[in-house]
N, C-alpha and C positions, 0 to 999 in steps of 0.2 A: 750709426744707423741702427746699433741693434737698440740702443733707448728709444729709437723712434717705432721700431716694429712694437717693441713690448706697449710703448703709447697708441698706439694706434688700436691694437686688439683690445686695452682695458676700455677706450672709448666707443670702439664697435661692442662690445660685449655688454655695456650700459647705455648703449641707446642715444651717445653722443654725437655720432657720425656716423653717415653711412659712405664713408672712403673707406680704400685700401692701399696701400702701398704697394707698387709696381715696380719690381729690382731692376727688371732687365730696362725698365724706361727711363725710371726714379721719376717717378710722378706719381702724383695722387689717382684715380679714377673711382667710378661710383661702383658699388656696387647693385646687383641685378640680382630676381631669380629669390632663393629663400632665405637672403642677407638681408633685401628690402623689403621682405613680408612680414621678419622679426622684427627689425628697424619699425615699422610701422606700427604692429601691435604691441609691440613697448611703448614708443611713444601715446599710445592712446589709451595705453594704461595710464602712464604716468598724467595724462589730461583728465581724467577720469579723476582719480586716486589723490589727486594732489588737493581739490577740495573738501575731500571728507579727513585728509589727513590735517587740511588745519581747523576745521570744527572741531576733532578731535581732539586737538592740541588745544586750543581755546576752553573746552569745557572744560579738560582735566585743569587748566590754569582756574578757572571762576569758581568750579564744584569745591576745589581741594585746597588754594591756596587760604594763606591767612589773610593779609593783607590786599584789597582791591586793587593797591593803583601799582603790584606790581605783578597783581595777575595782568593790567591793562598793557603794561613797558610789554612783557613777554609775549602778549597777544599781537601787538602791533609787530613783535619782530618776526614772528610767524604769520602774518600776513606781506609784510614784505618779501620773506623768504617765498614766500605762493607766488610772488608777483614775477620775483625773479626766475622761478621755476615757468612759469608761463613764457616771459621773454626768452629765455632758451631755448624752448620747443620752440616758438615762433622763429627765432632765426636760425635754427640747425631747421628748417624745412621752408621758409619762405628764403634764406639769403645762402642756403648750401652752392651756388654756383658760384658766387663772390667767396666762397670761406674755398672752396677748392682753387680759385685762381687765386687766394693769396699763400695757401697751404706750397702749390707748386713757386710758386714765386720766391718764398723762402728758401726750398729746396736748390734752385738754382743758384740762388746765393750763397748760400752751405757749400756747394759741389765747386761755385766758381772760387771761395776763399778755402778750400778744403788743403790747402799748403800751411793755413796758422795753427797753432797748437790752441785748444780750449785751456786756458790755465785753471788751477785749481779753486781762485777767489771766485771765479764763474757757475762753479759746480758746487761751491761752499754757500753760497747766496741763495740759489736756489733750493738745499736742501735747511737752508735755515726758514724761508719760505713756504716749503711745503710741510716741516714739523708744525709752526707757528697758522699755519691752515687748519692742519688735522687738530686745534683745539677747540674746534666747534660740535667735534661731535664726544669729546668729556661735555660738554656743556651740555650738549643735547641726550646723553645717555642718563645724564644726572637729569634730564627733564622726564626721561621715559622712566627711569627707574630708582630716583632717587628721593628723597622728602619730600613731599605735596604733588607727587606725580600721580596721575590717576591709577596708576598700580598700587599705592601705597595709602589710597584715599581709603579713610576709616578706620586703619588698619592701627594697632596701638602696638603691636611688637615695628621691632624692625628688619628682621627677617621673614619673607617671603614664603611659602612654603610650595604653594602652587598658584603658577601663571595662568590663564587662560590663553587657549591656545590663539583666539580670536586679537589680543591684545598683543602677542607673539607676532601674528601674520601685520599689524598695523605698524610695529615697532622696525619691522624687516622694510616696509615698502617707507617710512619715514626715511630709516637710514640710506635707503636707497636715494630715495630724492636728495638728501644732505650731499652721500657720495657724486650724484652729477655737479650741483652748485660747484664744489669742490675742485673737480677735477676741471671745472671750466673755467673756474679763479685759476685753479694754478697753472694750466696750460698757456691761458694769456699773459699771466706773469712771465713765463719762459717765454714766449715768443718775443714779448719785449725785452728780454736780457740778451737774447740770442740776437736781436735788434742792435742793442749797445756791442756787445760781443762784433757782430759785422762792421760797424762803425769804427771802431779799434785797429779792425783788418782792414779799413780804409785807409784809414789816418796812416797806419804804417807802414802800404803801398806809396801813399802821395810821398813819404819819406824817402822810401827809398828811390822813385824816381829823381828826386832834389838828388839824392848821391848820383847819381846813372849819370844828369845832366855834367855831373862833369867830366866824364870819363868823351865827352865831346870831340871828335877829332879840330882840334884848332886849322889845320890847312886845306881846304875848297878840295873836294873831288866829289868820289862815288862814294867811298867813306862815310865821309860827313853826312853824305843827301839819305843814305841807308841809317845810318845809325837816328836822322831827325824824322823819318818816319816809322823808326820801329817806338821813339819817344812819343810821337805822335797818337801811334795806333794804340799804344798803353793806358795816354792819358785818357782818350775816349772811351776802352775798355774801361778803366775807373769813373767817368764822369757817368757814363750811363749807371753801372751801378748804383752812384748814389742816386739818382735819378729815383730807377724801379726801388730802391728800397723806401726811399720817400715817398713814393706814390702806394706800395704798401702799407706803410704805418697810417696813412691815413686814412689805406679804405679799412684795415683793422680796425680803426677809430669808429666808424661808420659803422660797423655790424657790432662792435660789443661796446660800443658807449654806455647803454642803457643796460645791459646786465654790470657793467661797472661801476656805475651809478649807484644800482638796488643794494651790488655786493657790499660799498663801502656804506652806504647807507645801513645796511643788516649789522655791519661790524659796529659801526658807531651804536645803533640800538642797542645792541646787545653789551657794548661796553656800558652804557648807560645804564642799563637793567644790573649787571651784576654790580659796580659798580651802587649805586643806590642799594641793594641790597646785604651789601656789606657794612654801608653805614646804617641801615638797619641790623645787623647784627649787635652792631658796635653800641647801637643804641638803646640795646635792649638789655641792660648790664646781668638781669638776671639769671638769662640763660644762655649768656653770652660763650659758645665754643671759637677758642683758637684756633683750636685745627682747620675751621670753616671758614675764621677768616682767613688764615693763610692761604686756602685753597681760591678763595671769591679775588683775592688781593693778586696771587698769582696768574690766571685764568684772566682776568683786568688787564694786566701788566700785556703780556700774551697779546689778547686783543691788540693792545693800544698798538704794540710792535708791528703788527700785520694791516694794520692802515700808515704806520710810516713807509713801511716797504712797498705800500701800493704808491704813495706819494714819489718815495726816492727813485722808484723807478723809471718814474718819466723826470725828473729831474736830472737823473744822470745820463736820461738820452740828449735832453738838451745840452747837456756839457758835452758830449763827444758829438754831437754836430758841432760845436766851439772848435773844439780841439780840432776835428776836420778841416773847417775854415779856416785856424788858423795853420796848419798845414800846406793846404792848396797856396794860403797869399804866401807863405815862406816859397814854394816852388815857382813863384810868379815874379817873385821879386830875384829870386837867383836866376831865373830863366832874362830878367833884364839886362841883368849887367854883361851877358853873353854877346857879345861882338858879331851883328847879322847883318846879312846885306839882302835886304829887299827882294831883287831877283834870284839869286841860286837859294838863299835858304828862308824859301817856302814855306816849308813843313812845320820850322820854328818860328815865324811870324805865325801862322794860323795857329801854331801850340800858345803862343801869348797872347792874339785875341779870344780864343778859349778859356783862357785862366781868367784871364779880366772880366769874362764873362762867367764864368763859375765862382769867382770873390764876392762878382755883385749881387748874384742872385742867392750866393747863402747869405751873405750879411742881411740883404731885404727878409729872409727867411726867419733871421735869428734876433729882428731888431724887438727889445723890448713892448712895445706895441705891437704884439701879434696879429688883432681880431682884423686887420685891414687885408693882412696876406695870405694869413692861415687860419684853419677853422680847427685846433686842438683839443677844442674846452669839452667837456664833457658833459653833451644835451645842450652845450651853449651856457651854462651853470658857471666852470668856475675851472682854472688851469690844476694840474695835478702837479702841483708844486711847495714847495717847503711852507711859503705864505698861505697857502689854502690849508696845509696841515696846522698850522699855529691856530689858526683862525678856528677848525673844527676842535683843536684840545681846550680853548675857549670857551667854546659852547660845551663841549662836555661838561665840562666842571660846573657851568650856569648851570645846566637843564640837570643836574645831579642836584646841586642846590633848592633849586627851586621845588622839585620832587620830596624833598626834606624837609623842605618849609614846608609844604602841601601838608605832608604826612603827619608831621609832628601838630599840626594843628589839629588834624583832625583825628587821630588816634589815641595822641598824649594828652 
């Protein structure tokens, strides 16, 4: 809980949310009074600010670069990045009462599995995540203040001597905008690992109920009829669970589709962009530096990793609903071979028309033809899965090519 306070105040503090966390409740609530007058004139800065910030970008790209079509890569990725920045003000204030009913909803799944321990691969993932995030703004610092940036336009040393302050104050409110994108990628990355993470601590409830089931009293009485309704009341405490968690990730699904979209969109540009301009270095034999390419080749590298880890992530949700299912049918098929008799045990006949009915409805959930049962995809475009990640390292390499051909035609 205390990472969740220190999250909560960086995203009140930059204008991502206006919740606050509530101890004595553990829930979210809005805040009132001079939280939502900040909240408000931030965001109308940042509505404001965000289109003179990519003109800005844009010019110093056309003024100062050498090459046109990679002043165009950089341009369009700054326009996507604006676009993204618009859909996040739009739904941190048109969709904040769905983001607070899922905010609490997590919460009570946290407090109800708060007996699992977080292992270390969970907290190792995410902090590999959030490094591989923060190289957007080396990319973007090199754009504000690095070779063909409009601080360096004209300029024939390479040291700087004095900034203007004006280009100071646009560099601040850029990075600012970088920092929201940022912090709203990685926050829904964590909610979805924390997602997988709950899934785990399904899976190895329905376990151990399968073990509980045999600890069964074999001979009829009060016993038996106690012990098959405390099995009972458990398994429905679990099935609801997965229920509300299911019915969270989708409405998840629903409020940040479209910023997840722009985000992997921005990352594939801009792999694109550096990318292309490292075999423009490469290509340029005479004033070809190493160092730069090591740096564009690594920075690439970097990118590429932070659209697998958007992809793996929902992939490995889909494995641990697998693994749940196959769980629940393991506790349905041990729950058969249990010796019941119709009248006294109740409790475990309705515990095994439950399961039969919790097998059917994941299997229908998890059959390979999604689009009839489930609506996953993102915008309706395309599943966030290992095939859709091959599929985009494909096109990168085309749309690099063909940039190359372009170039080399009309420059060489």
């Amino acid at each position: 809980m205390e990472l969740l306070a220190i999250v909560v105040r960086l995203s009140r503090a930059i204008g991502l949310c206006n919740l606050r966390y509530v101890a004595e409740r553990k829930r979210f609530e809005f805040d009132h009074g001079l939280m939502l007058a900040y909240w408000l004139l931030l965001n109308l800065l940042y509505l404001v600010l965000t289109p003179m910030c990519f003109l800005g970008m844009v010019y110093s790209y056309f003024s100062c670069q050498g090459m046109d079509m990679l002043s165009m890569a950089f341009s369009c990725v700054a326009l996507v990045k604006s676009c993204s920045l618009f859909v996040i003000l739009g739904s941190i204030w048109f969709r904040r009462h769905r983001i607070k009913h899922v905010c609490n909803g997590y919460l009570r799944l946290l407090d109800r599995f708060a007996q699992y321990n977080w292992n270390y691969s969970f907290w190792r993932r995410h902090f590999w995540k959030l490094l591989l995030s923060n190289t957007r703004f080396v990319v973007l610092f090199s754009q504000l203040f690095g070779p063909g940036s409009a601080l360096m336009c004209g300029v024939d040393v390479e040291v700087v001597t004095e900034v203007p302050p004006i280009y100071i104050g646009l560099s601040v409110v850029v990075v600012l905008l970088e920092v929201l994108v940022s912090c709203t990628d990685s926050l829904t990355y964590f909610v979805l690992g924390t997602s997988n993470r709950l899934l785990e601590c399904m899976s190895q409830e329905a376990l151990e109920l399968r073990q509980d089931l045999r600890w069964l009293p074999p001979s009829r009485g009060r016993h038996r009829a106690v012990y098959q309704r405390q099995l009972l009341a458990a398994w429905r405490r679990l099935w609801y669970s997965c229920l509300h968690l299911s019915n969270l990730l989708v409405e998840l699904l629903k409020i940040f589709q479209a910023q997840m979209l722009l985000n992997v969109f921005t990352n594939y540009l801009t792999e694109i962009s550096i990318f292309f301009n490292l075999v423009v270095l490469i290509a340029d034999a005479e004033f070809i530096s190493l160092w730069r390419c090591y740096f564009n080749f690594i920075i690439c590298m970097m990118f590429h990793l932070d659209i697998l880890m958007h992809f793996s992530i929902f992939g490995a949700n889909i494995t641990r609903w697998k693994h749940l299912s196959a769980r629940v049918q393991q506790l349905w098929l041990a729950l058969k071979t249990v010796h019941m008799d119709s009248r006294e045990d109740t409790h475990c006949v309705a515990l095994l028309h439950q399961l039969e009915f919790a097998v059917l409805h994941l299997n229908r959930k998890l059959q390979p033809r999604t689009k009839r049962v489930r609506n996953l995809q993102i915008v309706g475009l395309f599943d966030m899965n290992r095939a859709s990640w091959n599929s985009m390292n494909a096109s990168i390499w085309i749309n690099v090519l063909i940039l190359w051909q372009l170039a080399y035609k009309k420059y060489y």
